[in-house]
C-alpha positions in Angstrom: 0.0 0.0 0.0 2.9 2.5 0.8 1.5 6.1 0.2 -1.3 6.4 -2.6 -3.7 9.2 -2.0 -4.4 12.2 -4.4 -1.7 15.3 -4.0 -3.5 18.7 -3.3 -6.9 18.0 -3.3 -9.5 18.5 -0.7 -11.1 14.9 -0.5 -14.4 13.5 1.6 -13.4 11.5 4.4 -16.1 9.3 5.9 -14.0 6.8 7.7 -10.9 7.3 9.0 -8.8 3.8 9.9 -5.3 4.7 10.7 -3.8 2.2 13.2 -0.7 2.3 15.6 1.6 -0.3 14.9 3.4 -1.5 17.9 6.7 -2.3 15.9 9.5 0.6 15.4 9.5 2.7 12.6 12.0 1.9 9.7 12.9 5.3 9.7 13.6 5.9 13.5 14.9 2.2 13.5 17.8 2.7 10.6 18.6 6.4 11.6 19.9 6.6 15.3 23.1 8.5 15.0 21.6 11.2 12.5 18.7 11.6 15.1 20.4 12.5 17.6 22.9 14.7 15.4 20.4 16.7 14.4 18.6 16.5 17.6 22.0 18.3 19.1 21.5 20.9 16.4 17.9 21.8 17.3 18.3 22.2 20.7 20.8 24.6 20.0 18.5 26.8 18.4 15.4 26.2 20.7 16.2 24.6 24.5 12.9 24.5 24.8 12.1 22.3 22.5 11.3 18.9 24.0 12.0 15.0 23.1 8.0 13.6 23.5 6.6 10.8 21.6 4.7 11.7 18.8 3.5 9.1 15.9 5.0 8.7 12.1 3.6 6.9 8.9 4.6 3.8 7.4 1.4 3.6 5.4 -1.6 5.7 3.8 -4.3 5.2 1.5 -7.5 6.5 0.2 -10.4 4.9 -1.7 -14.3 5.0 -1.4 -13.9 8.2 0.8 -12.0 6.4 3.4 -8.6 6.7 4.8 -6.4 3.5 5.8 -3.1 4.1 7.1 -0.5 2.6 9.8 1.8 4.7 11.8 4.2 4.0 15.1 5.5 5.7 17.4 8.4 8.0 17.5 10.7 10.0 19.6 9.7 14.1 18.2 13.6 14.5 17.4 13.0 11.7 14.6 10.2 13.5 13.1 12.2 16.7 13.6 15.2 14.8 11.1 12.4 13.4 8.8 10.7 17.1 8.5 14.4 17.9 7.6 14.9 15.7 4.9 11.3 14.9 3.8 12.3 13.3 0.7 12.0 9.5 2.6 9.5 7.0 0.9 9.3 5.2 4.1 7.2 7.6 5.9 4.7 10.3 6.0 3.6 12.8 8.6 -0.6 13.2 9.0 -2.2 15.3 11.9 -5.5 16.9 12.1 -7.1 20.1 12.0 -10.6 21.2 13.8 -11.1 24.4 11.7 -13.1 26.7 14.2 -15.6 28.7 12.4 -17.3 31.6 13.8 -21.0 33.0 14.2 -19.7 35.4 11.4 -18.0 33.0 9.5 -14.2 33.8 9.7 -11.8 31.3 11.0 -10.0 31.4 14.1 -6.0 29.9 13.8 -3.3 30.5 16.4 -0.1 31.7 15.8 2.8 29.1 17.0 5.3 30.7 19.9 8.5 31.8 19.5 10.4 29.0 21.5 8.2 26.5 19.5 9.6 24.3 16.3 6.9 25.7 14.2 7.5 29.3 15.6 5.5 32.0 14.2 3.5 29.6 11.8 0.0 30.2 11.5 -2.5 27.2 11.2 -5.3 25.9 13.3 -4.4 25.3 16.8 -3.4 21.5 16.4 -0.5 18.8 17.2 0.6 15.9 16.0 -0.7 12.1 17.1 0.6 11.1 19.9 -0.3 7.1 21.5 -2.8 8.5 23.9 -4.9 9.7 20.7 -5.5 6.1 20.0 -8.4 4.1 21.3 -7.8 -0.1 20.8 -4.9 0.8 19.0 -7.3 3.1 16.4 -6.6 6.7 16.0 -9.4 9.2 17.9 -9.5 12.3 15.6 -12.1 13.6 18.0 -10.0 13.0 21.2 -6.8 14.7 19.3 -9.1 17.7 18.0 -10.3 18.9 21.2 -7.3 17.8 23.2 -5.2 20.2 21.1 -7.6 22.8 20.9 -7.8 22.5 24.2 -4.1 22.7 25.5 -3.5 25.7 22.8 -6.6 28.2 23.3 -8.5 27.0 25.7 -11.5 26.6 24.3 -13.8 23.6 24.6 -15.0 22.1 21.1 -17.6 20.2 22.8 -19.4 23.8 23.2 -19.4 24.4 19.2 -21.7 22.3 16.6 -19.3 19.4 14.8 -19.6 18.2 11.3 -19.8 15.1 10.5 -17.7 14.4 7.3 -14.2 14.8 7.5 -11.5 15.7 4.6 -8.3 15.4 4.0 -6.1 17.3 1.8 -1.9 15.7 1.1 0.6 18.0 0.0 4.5 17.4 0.5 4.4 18.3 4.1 1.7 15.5 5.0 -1.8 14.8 4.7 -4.4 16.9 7.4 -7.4 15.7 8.2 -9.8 18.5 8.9 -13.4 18.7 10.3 -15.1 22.1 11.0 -16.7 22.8 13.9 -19.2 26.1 14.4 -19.2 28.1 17.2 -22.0 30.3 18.4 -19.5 33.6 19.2 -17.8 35.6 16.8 -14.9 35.4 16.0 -13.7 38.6 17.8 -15.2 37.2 21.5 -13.4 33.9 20.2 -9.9 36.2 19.9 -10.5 37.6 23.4 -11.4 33.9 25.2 -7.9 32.7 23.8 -5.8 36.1 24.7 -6.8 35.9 27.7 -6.4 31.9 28.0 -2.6 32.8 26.9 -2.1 35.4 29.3 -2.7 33.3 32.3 -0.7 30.8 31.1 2.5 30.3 32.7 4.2 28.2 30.1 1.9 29.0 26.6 2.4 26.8 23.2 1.0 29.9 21.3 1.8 34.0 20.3 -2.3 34.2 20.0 -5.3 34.2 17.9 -5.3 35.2 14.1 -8.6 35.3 12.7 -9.0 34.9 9.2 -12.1 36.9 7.4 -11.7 35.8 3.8 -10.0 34.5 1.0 -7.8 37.9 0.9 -7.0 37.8 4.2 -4.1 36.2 4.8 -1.9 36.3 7.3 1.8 36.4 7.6 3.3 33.1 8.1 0.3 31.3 7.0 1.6 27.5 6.6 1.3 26.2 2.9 -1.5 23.7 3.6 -3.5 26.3 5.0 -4.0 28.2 1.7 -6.6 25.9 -0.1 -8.1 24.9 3.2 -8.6 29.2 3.7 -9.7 29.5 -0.2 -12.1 26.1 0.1 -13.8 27.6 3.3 -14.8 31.0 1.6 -15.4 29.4 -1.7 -18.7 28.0 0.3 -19.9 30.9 1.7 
């Protein structure tokens, strides 16, 4: 199966059957001494930056609106040397995305901290799998979703109205998996419940909020998957 899934399109996701395989990754398996080379190298540039368990692809698919894959799990300073060299047929990278929509229809993203490996990026607040997303060894989207959303802003998705269908869209970077979720506020009260989220937090993952009106309105340091998700959400309106 290896990696077959249509390249920069937004696709319907109905099912969603990625599994965690309890065997190493290939990649983390064959690369030790590069790892924690570059690993050296990265802490140089942000102490911060810490050494969890996040989870990698060996496998992804896509047919009949359904998405099969197998990942494992991974120390965050092998992703940080696959993200480096990216050109590995062995793995992939896929995390998902709750894109929070307001009462007035723009969409609220955070912008990454400074002492963060993605810092300054803008994209909506999210992480990468780690093993607790995983119910029976089958990945929660849900339970990752509002975990993240959670730990970044503050905000509880379990107060906004879900969609059902998922999509995902692949690009070079990795595949997202994105469901939308409405909330009742706009998106300026959402701004103010995650400023102020971030300013009592001692030890915060994010700058702030950057809301996101239309197509036009894009921000500075807007990650590249982030465009045709911004573009398809407008395009609906």
């Amino acid at each position: 199966m290896a990696f077959d899934i249509p390249r920069n399109q937004i696709l319907p996701v109905d099912v969603v059957d990625v599994r965690l395989d309890p065997e190493p990754h290939p990649f983390e398996r064959d690369n030790g001494e590069a790892i924690a080379a570059n690993w050296t190298a990265e802490k140089a540039l942000r102490p911060a930056v810490f050494d969890g368990t996040v989870v990698l692809l060996s496998e992804l698919s896509y047919a009949a609106n359904r998405l099969t894959g197998r990942c494992h799990a991974i120390r965050f300073s092998t992703f940080m040397l696959w993200r480096k060299l990216k050109a590995v047929t062995s793995a992939e990278h896929a995390f998902a995305h709750a894109m929070l929509i307001s009462s007035d229809n723009a969409l609220v993203a955070i912008r990454m901290g400074a002492h963060t490996a993605n810092a300054g990026k803008v994209y909506f607040a999210a992480g990468s799998f780690e093993p607790e997303d995983f119910r029976d060894g089958l990945v929660d989207l849900d339970y990752n979703m509002a975990r993240e959303v959670r730990e970044e802003t503050g905000l509880d998705l379990g107060q906004t109205s879900r969609e059902e269908r998922c999509y995902a869209l692949s690009v070079e970077s990795g595949t997202v998996i994105v469901r939308c979720y409405r909330a009742a506020e706009t998106a300026d009260e959402l701004a103010e419940r995650i400023k102020r989220f971030v300013a009592g937090d001692p030890d915060p993952e994010i700058e702030g909020p950057v809301v996101i009106r239309d197509m036009h309105d894009l921000p500075e340091g807007l990650m590249p998957h982030m465009r045709p998700l911004v573009e398809w959400h407008f395009s609906k309106s």
